[in-house]
C-alpha angles and dihedrals in degrees: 000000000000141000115272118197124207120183093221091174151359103309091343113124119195114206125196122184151126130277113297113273099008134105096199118165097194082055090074135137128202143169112253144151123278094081119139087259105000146335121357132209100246122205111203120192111181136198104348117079103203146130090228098043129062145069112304138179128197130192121220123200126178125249110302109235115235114285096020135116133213127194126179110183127182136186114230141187138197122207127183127208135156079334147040116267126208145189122216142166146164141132115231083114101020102146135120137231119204101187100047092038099241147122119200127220142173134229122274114130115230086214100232126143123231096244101137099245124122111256135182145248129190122183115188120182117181131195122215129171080323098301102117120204116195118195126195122206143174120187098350102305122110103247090172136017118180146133110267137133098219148059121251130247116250124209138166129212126188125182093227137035094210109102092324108103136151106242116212118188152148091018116184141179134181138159131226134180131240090280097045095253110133107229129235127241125204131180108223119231117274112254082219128021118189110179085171088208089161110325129041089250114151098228092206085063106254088128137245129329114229129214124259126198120246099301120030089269097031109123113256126264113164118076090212151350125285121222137202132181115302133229106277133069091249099109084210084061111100129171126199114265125213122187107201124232108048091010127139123245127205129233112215126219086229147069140165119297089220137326101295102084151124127232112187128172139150115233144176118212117213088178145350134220141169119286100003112146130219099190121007125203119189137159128217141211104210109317089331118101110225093232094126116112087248099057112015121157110159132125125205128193103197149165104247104346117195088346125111089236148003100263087096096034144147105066138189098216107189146163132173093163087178086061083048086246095126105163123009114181106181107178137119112247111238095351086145089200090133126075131162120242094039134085119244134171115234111193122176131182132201123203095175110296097346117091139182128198119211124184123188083357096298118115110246105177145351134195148094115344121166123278104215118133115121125138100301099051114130128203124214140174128218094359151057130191094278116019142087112271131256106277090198140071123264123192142167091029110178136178121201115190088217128080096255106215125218103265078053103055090049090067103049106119102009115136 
């Protein structure tokens, strides 16, 4: 069994896994027919009747912004078979593990009855002036009202596989503001825009980005860029290839504003080593790259960083030493959200010195970064000034001098 991740909303992620720390097959969950209308995700815990053991699926939203509301409602349904079925949740130890394939719950009983008919659960959770007040409810009857921020973890649990299973289905979510109106998300428009469709032209018009050696002030080799296909299906759509050792790099016309900003881009790994950068910020004090232990100022976003492999990866990799910031690793350890030969899309955004990493659209990690931009800050793709070069393809790279929110992120590259 393993975690699966599907991104339901703007900025809303739905986990579904097993129990913490077990690799129980009994504890599955599978899509199958039975639903209201259709098909139903269905949770099947197995042999083991208890609040601490069973499928289980959690839904993640990002901070609500003061004055808003947010309801996720589900229909369920209880079968028994040759054993009792239940519906729990809590979140005491509502958390998710990537790596192990797991989320984890606590042990409070829905209440529910295994009698085969479809019920209801509405979670309501309301902002207001910061105080948040969550309300629980099947059927229409107010089970749980507290003062949390975040929505529970379900699970169900049976104590026998045969005929007894937990029903999921028509799951919804939606936010609304104070006076009911739902409100409306846009993604601003990128302050730079390379599609690198067969030059290493910035569509928004900022110019042209120009080839590096190997490092950043390693002399240059390669007459121009290669290309391979991009990331999307479209066969006129072409990204910029790097081959690691050796490879080129590119030196875009562009860099942050400030230090509240946005970098966004799609990539395919072929490989990954230590060290290898995918973007590389640096500043500079004349022609001289600050990258000595007394004046560093560089960030790097990268597969794997300083890590042996990619399982924790990717990493914001940062330094600013005169800010006495002299080492900043934001990363998630195994995560396992990377993977080479498939194409992912790595987002970052910086508010000051606080950073968030978001692959596939699902937020991975958050924490300190360096704040470094000022008016000599260069930005570079596939190298920095020591370390092997990106072996991978990297397209529709955008910066957007603006910290871009969940709900936002979500939509870069829809359609």
């Amino acid at each position: 069994a393993s975690a699966k991740t599907y991104t339901a909303l703007s900025g809303v992620t739905l986990y579904i896994g097993n129990k913490n720390g077990e690799d129980r097959t009994e504890q599955n969950f599978s899509i199958q027919s039975g639903g209201v209308t259709g098909n139903a995700l269905v949770l099947n815990a197995g042999k083991y009747q208890s609040a601490s053991r069973g499928g289980r699926m959690a839904i993640y939203t990002p901070a609500i912004p003061e004055g808003y509301t947010v309801t996720a409602e589900f229909k369920t349904k209880l079968v028994n078979g040759s054993g009792a079925a239940k519906l729990y949740y809590n979140d005491s130890t509502g958390s998710v593990d990537n790596n192990s394939g797991s989320v984890n719950a606590g042990t409070t009983d829905t209440g529910l009855s295994a009698d085969s008919s479809w019920h209801t659960v509405t979670m309501t959770i309301t902002n207001n002036e910061d105080v948040y007040t969550r309300v629980i409810s099947v059927d229409g009857t107010a089970k749980t009202i507290d003062y949390i921020s975040t929505f529970p973890v379900f699970w169900g649990t049976i104590t026998n596989s045969t005929g007894s299973a937990v029903y999921f289905d028509d799951l919804t979510i939606k936010t609304t503001t104070a006076s009911g109106e739902t409100p409306t998300i846009t993604l601003p428009t990128p302050a730079a825009q390379f599609t690198f469709d067969g030059n290493l032209t910035d569509a928004i018009g900022n110019g042209v980005g120009t080839l590096t050696g190997s490092t950043v002030s390693a002399n240059v080799t390669a007459s121009d860029a290669t290309y391979v296909a991009g990331a999307s299906d479209n066969a006129s759509d072409k990204a910029i290839s790097f081959t690691g050792e050796g490879s080129y790099g590119v030196e875009l016309p562009v860099k942050p504003n400030g230090n509240d900003y946005t970098i966004s881009f799609d990539t395919k790994l072929n490989a990954s080593t230590k060290y290898t950068p995918f973007v590389f910020l640096a500043n500079y004090d004349g022609t001289t790259l600050k990258g000595a232990d007394e004046n560093a100022q560089w960030l790097s976003i990268c597969p794997q960083g300083w890590q042996e492999t990619l399982s924790s990866g990717p990493m914001v990799w940062s330094r600013n030493v005169p800010a006495n910031a002299s080492w900043n690793d934001l990363f998630a350890a195994d995560n396992n959200f990377l993977s080479t030969g498939v194409w992912h899309n790595i987002t970052v955004t910086a508010s000051g010195a606080a950073g968030k990493i978001y692959v596939d659209k699902a937020l991975v990690a958050s924490g300190n970064i360096a704040a470094i931009i000022d008016a000599t800050t260069k930005l570079y793709l596939g190298v920095n000034a020591w370390d092997t070069p990106l072996n991978g393809a990297i397209d529709n790279f955008m910066l957007f001098n603006e910290t871009l929110s969940a709900s936002q992120v979500a939509l870069i590259g829809a359609e």
